[in-house]
C-alpha positions as CSV (number, residue, x, y, z in Angstrom):
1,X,237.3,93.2,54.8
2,X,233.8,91.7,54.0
3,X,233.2,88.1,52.9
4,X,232.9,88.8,49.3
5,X,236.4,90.4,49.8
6,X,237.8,87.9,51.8
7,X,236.1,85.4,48.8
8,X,237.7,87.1,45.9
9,X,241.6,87.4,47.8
10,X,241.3,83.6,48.4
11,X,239.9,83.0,44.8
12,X,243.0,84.7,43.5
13,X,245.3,83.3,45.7
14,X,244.1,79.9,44.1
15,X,244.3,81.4,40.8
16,X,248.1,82.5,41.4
17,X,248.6,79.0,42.3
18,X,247.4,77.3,39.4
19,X,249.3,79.6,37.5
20,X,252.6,78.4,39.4
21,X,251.7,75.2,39.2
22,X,250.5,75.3,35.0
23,X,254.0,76.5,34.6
24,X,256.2,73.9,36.7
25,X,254.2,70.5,36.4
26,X,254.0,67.8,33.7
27,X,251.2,67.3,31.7
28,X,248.4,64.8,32.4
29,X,250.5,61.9,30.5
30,X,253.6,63.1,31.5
31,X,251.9,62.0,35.4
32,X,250.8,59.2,34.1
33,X,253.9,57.6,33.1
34,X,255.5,59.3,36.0
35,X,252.8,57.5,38.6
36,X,253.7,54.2,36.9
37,X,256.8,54.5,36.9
38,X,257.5,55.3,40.2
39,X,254.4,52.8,41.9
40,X,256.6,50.0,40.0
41,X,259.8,50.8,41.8
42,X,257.6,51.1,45.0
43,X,256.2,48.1,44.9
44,X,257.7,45.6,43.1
45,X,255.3,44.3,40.6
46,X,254.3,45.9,36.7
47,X,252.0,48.5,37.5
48,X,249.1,50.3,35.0
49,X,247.6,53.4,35.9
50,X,244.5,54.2,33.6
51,X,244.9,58.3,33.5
52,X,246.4,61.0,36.4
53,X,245.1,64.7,36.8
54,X,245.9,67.8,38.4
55,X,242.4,69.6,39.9
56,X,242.1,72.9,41.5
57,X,238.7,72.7,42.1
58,X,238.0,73.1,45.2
59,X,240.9,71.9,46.7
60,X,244.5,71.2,44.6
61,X,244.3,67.4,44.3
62,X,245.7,65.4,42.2
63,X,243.2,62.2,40.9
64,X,244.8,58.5,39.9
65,X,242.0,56.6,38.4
66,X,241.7,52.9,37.5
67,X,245.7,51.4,38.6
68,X,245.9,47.9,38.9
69,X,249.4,45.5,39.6
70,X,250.1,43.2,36.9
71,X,249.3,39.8,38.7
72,X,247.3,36.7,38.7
73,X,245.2,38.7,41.2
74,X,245.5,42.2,40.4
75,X,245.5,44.8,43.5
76,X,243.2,47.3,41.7
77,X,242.7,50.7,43.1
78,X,239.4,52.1,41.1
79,X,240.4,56.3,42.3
80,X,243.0,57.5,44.3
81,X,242.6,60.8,45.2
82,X,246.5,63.1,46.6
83,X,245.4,66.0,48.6
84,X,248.6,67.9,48.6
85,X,250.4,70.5,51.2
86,X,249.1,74.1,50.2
87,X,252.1,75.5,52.2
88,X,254.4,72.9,50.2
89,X,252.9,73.7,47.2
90,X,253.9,77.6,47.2
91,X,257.4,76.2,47.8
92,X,256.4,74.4,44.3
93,X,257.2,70.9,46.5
94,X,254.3,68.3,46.4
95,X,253.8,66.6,50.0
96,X,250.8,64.5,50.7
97,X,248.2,65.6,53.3
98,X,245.2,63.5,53.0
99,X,244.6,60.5,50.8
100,X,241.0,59.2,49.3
101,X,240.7,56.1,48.3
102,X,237.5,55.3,46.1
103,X,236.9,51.2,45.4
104,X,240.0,48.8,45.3
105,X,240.3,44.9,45.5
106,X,243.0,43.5,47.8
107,X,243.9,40.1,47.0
108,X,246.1,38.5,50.1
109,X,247.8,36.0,47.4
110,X,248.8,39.4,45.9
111,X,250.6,41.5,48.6
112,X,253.9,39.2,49.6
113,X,254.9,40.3,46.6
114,X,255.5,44.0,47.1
115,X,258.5,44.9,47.7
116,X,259.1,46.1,51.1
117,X,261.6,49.7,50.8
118,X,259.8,52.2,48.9
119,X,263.2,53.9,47.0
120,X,263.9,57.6,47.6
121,X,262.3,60.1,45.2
122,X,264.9,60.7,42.5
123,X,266.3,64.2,42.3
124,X,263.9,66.9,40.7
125,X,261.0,64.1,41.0
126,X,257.7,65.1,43.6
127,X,257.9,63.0,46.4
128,X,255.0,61.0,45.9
129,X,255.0,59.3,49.7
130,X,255.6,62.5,51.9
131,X,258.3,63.2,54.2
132,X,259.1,64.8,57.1
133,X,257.4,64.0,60.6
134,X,254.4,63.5,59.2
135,X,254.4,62.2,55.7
136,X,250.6,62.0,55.5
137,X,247.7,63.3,58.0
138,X,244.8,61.3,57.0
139,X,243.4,57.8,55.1
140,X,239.9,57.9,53.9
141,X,238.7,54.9,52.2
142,X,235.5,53.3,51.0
143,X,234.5,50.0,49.0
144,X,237.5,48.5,50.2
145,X,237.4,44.7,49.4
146,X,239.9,41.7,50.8
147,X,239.7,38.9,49.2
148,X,241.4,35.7,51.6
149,X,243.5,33.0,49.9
150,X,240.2,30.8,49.8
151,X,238.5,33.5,47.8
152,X,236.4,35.1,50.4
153,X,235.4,38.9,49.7
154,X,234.8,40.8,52.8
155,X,234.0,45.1,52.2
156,X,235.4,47.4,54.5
157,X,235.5,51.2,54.9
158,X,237.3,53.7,57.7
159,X,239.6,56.3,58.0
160,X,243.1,56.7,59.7
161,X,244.4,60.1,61.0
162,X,248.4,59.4,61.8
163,X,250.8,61.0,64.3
164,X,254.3,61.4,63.2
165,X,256.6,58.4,62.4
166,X,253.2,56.6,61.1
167,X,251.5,56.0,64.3
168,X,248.2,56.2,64.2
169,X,245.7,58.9,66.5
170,X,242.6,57.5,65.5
171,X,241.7,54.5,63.4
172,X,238.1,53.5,62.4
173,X,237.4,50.3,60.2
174,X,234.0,49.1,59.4
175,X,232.1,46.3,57.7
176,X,229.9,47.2,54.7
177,X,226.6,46.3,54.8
178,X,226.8,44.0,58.3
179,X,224.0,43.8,60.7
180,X,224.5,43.6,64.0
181,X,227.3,46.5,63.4
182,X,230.4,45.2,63.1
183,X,233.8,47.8,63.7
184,X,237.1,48.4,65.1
185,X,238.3,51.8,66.9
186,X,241.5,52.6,68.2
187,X,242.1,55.7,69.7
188,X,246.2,56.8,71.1
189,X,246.8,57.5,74.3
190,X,249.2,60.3,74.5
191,X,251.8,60.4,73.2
192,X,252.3,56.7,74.1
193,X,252.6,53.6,71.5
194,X,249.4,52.6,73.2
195,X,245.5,52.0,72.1
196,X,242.4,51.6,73.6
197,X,240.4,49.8,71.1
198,X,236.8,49.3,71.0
199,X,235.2,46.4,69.0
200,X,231.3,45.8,68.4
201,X,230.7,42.4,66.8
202,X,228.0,39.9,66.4
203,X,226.1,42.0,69.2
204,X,228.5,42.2,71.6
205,X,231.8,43.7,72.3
206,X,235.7,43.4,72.7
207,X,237.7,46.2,74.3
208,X,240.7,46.0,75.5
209,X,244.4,47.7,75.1
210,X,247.4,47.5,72.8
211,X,251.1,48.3,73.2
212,X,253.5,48.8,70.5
213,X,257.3,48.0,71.9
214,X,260.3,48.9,69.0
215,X,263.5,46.8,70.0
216,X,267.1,47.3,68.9
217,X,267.5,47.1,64.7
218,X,263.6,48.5,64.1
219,X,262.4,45.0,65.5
220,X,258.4,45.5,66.8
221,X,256.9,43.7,69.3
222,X,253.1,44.4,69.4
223,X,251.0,43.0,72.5
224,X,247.3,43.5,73.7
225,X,244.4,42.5,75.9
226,X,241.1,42.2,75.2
227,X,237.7,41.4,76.5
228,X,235.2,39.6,74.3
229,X,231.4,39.8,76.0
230,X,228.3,38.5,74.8
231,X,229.4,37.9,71.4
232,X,227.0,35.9,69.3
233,X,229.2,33.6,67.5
234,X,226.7,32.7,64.7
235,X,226.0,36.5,63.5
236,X,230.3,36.9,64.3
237,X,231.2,34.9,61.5
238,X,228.3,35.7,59.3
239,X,229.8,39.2,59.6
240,X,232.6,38.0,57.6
241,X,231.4,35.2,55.1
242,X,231.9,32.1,57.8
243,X,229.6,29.4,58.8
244,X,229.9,28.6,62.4
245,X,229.8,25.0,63.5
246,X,228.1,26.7,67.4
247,X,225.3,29.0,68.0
248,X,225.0,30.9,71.4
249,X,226.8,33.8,72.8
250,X,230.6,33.7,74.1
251,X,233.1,35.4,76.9
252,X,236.3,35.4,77.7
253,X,239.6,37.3,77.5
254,X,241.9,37.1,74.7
255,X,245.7,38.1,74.2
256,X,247.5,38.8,71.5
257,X,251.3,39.4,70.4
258,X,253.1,39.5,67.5
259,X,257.0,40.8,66.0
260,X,258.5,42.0,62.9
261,X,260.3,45.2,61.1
262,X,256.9,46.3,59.5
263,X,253.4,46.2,60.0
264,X,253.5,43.1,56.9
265,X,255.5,41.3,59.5
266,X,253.6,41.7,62.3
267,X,250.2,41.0,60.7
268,X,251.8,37.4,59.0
269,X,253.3,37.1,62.7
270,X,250.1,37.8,64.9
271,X,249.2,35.0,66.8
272,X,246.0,35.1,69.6
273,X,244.6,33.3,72.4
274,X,241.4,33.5,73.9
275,X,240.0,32.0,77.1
276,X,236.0,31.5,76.6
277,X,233.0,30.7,78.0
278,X,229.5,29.8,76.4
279,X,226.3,29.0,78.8
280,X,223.3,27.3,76.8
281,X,224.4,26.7,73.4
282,X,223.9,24.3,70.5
283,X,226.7,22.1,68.6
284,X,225.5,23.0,64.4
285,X,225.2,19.9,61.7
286,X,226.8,17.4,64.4
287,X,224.7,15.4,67.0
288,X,226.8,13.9,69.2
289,X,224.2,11.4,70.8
290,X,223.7,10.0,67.5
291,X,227.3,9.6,66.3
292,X,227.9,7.5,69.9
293,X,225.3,5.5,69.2
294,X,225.6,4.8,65.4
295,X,229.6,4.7,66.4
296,X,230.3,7.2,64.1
297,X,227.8,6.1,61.2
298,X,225.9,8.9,61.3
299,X,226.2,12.5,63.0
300,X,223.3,14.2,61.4
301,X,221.5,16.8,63.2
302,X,222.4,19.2,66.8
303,X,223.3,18.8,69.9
304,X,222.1,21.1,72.3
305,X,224.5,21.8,75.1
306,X,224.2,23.0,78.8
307,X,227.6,24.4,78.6
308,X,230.8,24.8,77.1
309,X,234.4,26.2,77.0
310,X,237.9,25.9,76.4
311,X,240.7,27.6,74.4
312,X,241.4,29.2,71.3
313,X,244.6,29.7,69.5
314,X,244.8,31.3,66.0
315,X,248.2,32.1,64.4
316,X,249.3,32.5,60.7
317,X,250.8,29.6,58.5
318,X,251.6,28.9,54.7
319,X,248.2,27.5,54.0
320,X,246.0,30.4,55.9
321,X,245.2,31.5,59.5
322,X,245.3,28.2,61.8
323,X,242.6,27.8,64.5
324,X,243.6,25.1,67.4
325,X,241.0,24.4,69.8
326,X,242.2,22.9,73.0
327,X,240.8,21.8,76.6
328,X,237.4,22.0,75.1
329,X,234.6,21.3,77.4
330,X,230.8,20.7,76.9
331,X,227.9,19.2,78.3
332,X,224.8,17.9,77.3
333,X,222.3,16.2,79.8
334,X,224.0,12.8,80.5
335,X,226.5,13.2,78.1
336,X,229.8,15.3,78.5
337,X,232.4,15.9,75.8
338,X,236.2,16.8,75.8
339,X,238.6,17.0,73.2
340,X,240.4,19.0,70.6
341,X,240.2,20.2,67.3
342,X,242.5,21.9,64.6
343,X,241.2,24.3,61.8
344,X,243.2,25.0,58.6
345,X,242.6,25.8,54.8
346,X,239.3,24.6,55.5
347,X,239.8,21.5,56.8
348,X,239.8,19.9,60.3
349,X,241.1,17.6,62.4
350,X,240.3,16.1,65.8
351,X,239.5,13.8,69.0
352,X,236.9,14.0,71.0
353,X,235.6,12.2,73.9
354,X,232.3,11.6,74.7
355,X,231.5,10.4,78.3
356,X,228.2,9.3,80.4
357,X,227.7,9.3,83.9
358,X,230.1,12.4,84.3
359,X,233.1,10.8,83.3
360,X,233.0,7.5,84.2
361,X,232.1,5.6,80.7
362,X,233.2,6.9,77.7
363,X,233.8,6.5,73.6
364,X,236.3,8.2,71.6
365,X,235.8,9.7,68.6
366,X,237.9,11.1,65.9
367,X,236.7,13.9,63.1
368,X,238.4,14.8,60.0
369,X,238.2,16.3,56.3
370,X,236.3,19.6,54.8
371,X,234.4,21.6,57.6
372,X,231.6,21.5,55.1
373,X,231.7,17.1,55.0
374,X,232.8,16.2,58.2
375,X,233.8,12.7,58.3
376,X,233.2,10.9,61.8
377,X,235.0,7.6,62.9
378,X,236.1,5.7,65.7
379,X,239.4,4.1,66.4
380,X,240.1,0.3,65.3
381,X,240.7,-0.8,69.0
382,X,237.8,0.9,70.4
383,X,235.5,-1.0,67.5
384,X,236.8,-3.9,68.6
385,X,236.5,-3.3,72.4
386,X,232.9,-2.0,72.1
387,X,232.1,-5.6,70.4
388,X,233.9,-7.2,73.4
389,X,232.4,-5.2,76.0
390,X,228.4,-6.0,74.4
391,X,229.6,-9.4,74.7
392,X,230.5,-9.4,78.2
393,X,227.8,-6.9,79.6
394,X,225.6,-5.1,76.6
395,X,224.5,-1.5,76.6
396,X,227.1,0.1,79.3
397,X,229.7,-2.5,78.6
398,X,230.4,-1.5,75.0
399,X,231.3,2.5,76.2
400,X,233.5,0.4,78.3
401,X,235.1,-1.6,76.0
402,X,235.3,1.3,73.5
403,X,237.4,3.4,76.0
404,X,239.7,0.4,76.9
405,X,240.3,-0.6,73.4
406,X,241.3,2.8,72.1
407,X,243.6,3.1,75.1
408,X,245.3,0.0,74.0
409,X,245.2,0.9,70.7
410,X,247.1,4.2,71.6
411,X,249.9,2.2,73.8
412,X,250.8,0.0,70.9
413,X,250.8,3.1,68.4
414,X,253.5,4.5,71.1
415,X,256.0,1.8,70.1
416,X,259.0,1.6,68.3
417,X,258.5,1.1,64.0
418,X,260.0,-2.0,64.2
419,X,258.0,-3.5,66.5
420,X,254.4,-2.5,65.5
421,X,251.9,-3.4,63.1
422,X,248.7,-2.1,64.4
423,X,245.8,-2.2,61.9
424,X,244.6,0.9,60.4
425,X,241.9,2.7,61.5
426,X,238.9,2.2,60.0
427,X,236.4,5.1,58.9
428,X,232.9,4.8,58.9
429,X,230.8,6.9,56.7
């Protein structure tokens, strides 16, 4: 048969089938109640779909423009476009094959909301989801915006190609307009519920492995390892609308592990900790040799540092992702600082110490309130002991006297209630 034969069968196959299909589907309106009708059920929450059409042209498809949930932050979905089945579709049954998805807005205040169980397609009714092994073979999406619960708006695009029971062959995300390139790959192993993943962030890059384990009662157990190298942290959180408060490139190795019945669960679940190491770096907006000297008065400036490291712990909470920063370590000439720090909903809280002559002398300091104002104070007792110890011997003797008197300070906040009255602490601007 020649091509123009071959051209004119398939044109008329496609003909036949729009015939079929003219004869046995509702009209446009019919789909567009129908869509919001059954996205409602699905997910939860009031649901408006602006128009739905059938196109044959040049694939079958069917297009869902402009739906949006009825919420204070509406997920919004700008075109959605249903490639169906060709194989189903002689069988005059709709299953989804690919899925397009053209500009939406995901609010994360929005999603705990869905409802979790999609219902079962009523009888006579398309099934909308897909079923069978494989209830949908690809994801393509573009303009793809998350907007945090502080009201950050970070763009993604990518595209998912799924095995059967969901899991995924290949996945691909990737930040919009971010240089250095910033993406995620995962790529199956087998038949296996494992991933190698390959990440390129703020110029580096974080491979590593993950493992999906399911558990009696559809309980999932996700674990991985990964290996963060030469990561700049500064262009890192730049990549998704952050300020960082270091500059200079980390290391380290990071797991991660997380449980739940869906993927919902395990992503409000996931909790991470990372091992790292930064050579020459610089502390941002915060000299530490200043704050020391001022005790706490002022902090304005950088600190460059020789080194530093320590651990990082992120995990999910009802005010936002929690950072905890422990066993930190840094140096900077004379000076050496330890300490930890916790990072939620914006705000921070923690105690550092800064010694001189590696270790020996030292004055603790405490720092507190938006990341964008840090407020920096010392302890009542150690105030008190620094005055003492200039007293006694000035310039070493107040680090002295600093460290002693928060120690005490510390031993009398360990009493009982009823036997403790220890004045407040008091915060210097």
């Amino acid at each position: 048969m020649t091509r123009a034969g071959k051209w004119l069968l398939g044109a008329g196959a496609l003909a036949l089938l729009g015939v079929l299909l003219a004869s046995v589907l509702p009209s446009s309106e019919e789909l567009t109640q129908r869509a919001s009708t059954r996205l409602e059920a699905a997910l939860g929450v009031p649901v408006s779909v602006g128009a739905v059409q059938w196109r044959l042209l040049p694939l079958p498809r069917v297009v869902i423009e402009n739906a949006a949930t009825r919420q204070a932050q509406p997920v919004e979905v700008k075109k959605l476009t249903l490639y169906p089945r060709i194989a189903a579709l002689w069988q005059l049954r709709f299953q989804v094959d690919r899925v397009e998805v053209e500009g939406a807005v995901l609010p994360q205040l929005s999603l705990p909301q869905f409802g979790r169980n999609p219902p079962d397609a009523a009888p006579g009714q398309p099934d909308m989801a897909g079923t069978g092994d494989l209830p949908l073979a690809r994801l393509d999406f573009q303009d793809v915006t998350w907007v945090s619960r502080r009201g950050n708006r970070v763009v993604f695009e990518g595209q998912v190609q799924f095995d059967a029971g969901w899991r995924p062959r290949t996945l691909q995300i990737r930040r919009t307009g971010v240089t250095p390139a910033t993406n995620l790959t995962l790529m199956r192993q087998g038949q296996e519920d494992r991933w190698q993943t390959h990440t390129r962030l703020g110029g580096g890059t974080a491979d590593g492995e993950l493992q999906l384990h399911t558990a009696g009662q559809g309980e999932m157990r996700l674990t991985g390892q990964l290996k963060p190298r030469g990561i700049d942290v500064v262009s890192a959180m730049q990549a998704f609308n952050h300020r960082s408060i270091m500059a200079g490139a980390a290391s380290g190795d990071t797991t991660l592990s997380a449980r739940g019945a869906n993927v919902a669960e395990l992503a409000q679940s996931l909790h991470t900790t990372t091992h790292f190491t930064m050579g020459r770096a610089r502390l941002l907006r915060f000299d530490v040799n200043k704050a020391v000297r001022s005790a706490g008065k002022d902090h304005a400036g950088e600190t460059p540092l020789n080194s530093a490291s320590g651990q990082l712990d992120t995990h999910n909470t009802p005010n936002g992702m929690a950072a905890d920063f422990t066993r930190l370590k840094a140096s900077s000439g004379v000076l050496s600082v330890s300490g930890k720090v916790r990072v939620v909903n914006l705000q921070v809280d923690g105690e550092f110490s800064v010694d001189l002559v590696d270790g020996w002398v030292g004055v603790p300091l405490k720092v507190s309130g938006p990341l964008g104002q840090v407020q920096v104070s010392v302890p009542a007792g150690a105030v008190a002991g620094a005055a003492l110890g200039t007293a006694v011997l000035p310039g070493i003797g107040t680090a002295i006297g600093a460290r002693i008197g928060a120690a005490m300070g510390r031993i009398f906040e360990s009493a009982p209630a009823d036997q403790k009255s220890p004045a407040p602490a008091r915060k210097l601007p």
